[in-house]
C-alpha angles and dihedrals in degrees: 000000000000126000095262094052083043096051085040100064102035088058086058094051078053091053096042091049099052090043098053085042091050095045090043085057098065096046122125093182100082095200087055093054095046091053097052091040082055094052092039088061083050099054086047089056096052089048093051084060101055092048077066088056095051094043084062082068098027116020096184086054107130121208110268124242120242104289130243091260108057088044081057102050080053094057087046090053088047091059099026104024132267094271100101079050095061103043093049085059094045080049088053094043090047089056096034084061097038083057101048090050094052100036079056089052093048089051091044091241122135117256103246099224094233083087092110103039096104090050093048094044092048083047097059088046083061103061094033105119104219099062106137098217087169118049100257102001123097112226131168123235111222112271126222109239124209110243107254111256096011123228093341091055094043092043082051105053100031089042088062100046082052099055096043104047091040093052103035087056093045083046090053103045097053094048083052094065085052108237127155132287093257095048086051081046097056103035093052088049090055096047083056106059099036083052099048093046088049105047088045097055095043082058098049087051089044105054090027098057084047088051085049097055094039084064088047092055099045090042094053084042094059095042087057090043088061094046104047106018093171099052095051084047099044081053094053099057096049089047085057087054097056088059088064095270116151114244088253088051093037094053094035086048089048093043088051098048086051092054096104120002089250096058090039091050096046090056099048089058101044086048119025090029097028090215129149102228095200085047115031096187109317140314109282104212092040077064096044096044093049092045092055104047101039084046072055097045091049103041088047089064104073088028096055089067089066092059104059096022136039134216118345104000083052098055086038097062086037089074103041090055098049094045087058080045101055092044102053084049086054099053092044088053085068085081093069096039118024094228121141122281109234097040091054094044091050096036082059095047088048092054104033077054090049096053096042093055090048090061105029083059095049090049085046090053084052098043090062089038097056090039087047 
């Protein structure tokens, strides 16, 4: 690393430290301030050692001040809140961790797995609901919400809009060049089944490949476990702070969690990783098979017309169909994202109609083409 980069970043563990410090100051939540006070003495302690860093290039370099920027993100929390505070900090830890990960690879050491303690603990201090933002008001951070019915429910929902809007517009386009029923028939059947094996597969990669981190991440957390017992310990406890424990909870919580490797263990994934360990992120093929059937369900809606009317009566009451269709799926995608009923039915009937009159009107332009 050259002296810039070094100067650079030790001018940021500068920062990090003075604003945890300045935002621990105005705490009234005791177990809060102690936590980023704790962090703030961390964060000296990485800067001290990149002054030693820096020496290495100029012996007589003398530790910044806090720079103009970060007293000036102060003064900004003490009119506005300390949120965007907070979730600068959460930003630095992200890439401090994110460094420190790939600088080890390029060495061809073995990331340690205590990378993203600092982000999970600053986290924590994030949702934690006595986190005095104001100087003497309580507020509450926005929390992240865990989407309702996990990876079956999203495959499901998603699986279906899918099968429907990509259907219907297949289905369209080629009405719209004006073949005949069986052609529609078979190349709706078609769509249907390239799309449901596809979008099965995508989400078995998908959920499997998570379930497959997740293990890595619980394996490499137990090797280090084994190898520094303390630290992972030490970390625990102040993680506990950060949810609002008092020093005493927080120590007798962490010394009973280390009283055997399965318990300590059990409690480093479920709070530093945030990983179900029964569940590691969601059966794959639950995911894949959902998704499947309900791609099937959806793209099955603006095809079944086709099979019992022909032309115009056909495409009529395939529209109809897939109308009540996009709009159920609307409304079902509220579930995921807490918006009202009736805008997100009738967002997703806007844009599933959209889509189908784009391409009915290009199969319609190459039906004339080809007859002409």
């Amino acid at each position: 690393m050259d002296l810039s980069k070094l100067k650079g970043q030790l001018q940021t563990e500068v920062d990090t430290a003075f604003l945890y410090d300045s935002i621990a100051a105005i705490q009234s939540d005791e177990n809060l301030s102690r936590v980023l006070q704790s962090l703030a003495q961390i964060e000296k302690g990485h800067a001290k050692h990149m002054l030693d860093k820096v020496r290495e290039f100029e012996p007589n370099h003398k530790l910044p001040p806090p720079s103009s920027r970060a007293k000036f993100q102060l003064k900004l929390g003490k009119l506005f809140g300390y949120n965007s505070i907070i979730s600068s900090l959460s930003n630095i830890e992200k890439q401090f961790a994110v460094n420190s990960i790939k600088n080890k690879i390029e060495k061809g050491e073995k990331p340690s797995g205590f990378e993203h303690n600092h982000l999970n603990i600053i986290e924590a201090v994030n949702n934690n609901a006595a986190l005095n933002v104001s100087g003497g008001l309580l507020s509450k951070f926005e929390s992240r919400h865990k989407s309702v019915g996990g990876n079956a429910l999203r495959a499901a929902v998603l699986g279906s809009n899918d099968g429907l809007v990509s259907n219907m517009s297949l289905v369209m386009g080629v009405a719209g060049a004006a073949v005949s029923n069986n052609n529609i028939l078979l190349t709706g059947i078609a769509g249907l089944m390239a799309g449901a094996i596809s979008m099965a597969l995508g989400e078995w990669l998908s959920v499997q490949s998570s379930r497959e981190l997740n293990q890595r991440q619980i394996d490499l957390e137990t090797e280090e476990l084994e190898a520094s017992p303390e630290e992972e310990k030490k970390e625990l406890v102040l993680l506990y702070q950060a949810k609002g424990m008092s020093v005493a909870e927080a120590q007798k919580l962490a010394d009973k969690a280390f009283e055997n490797p399965e318990t300590a263990i059990d409690a480093i994934i479920t709070e530093e990783l945030g990983i179900d360990k029964e569940e590691l992120g969601g059966s794959a093929w639950e995911a894949a098979i959902a998704s499947f059937i309900l791609f099937s369900i959806g793209a099955i809606i603006p095809l079944y017309p086709f099979m019992i009317l022909d032309g115009k009566n056909a495409i009529l009451l395939s529209i109809a169909s897939s109308v009540v269709g996009l709009f159920g799926i609307g409304a079902a995608i509220t579930l995921l994202t807490g918006k009202n009923i009736m805008f997100s039915g009738m967002r997703q009937v806007a844009f599933g109609l959209a889509a189908a009159a784009v391409t009915y009107g290009i199969g319609t332009l190459i039906g004339v083409s080809l007859a002409g």
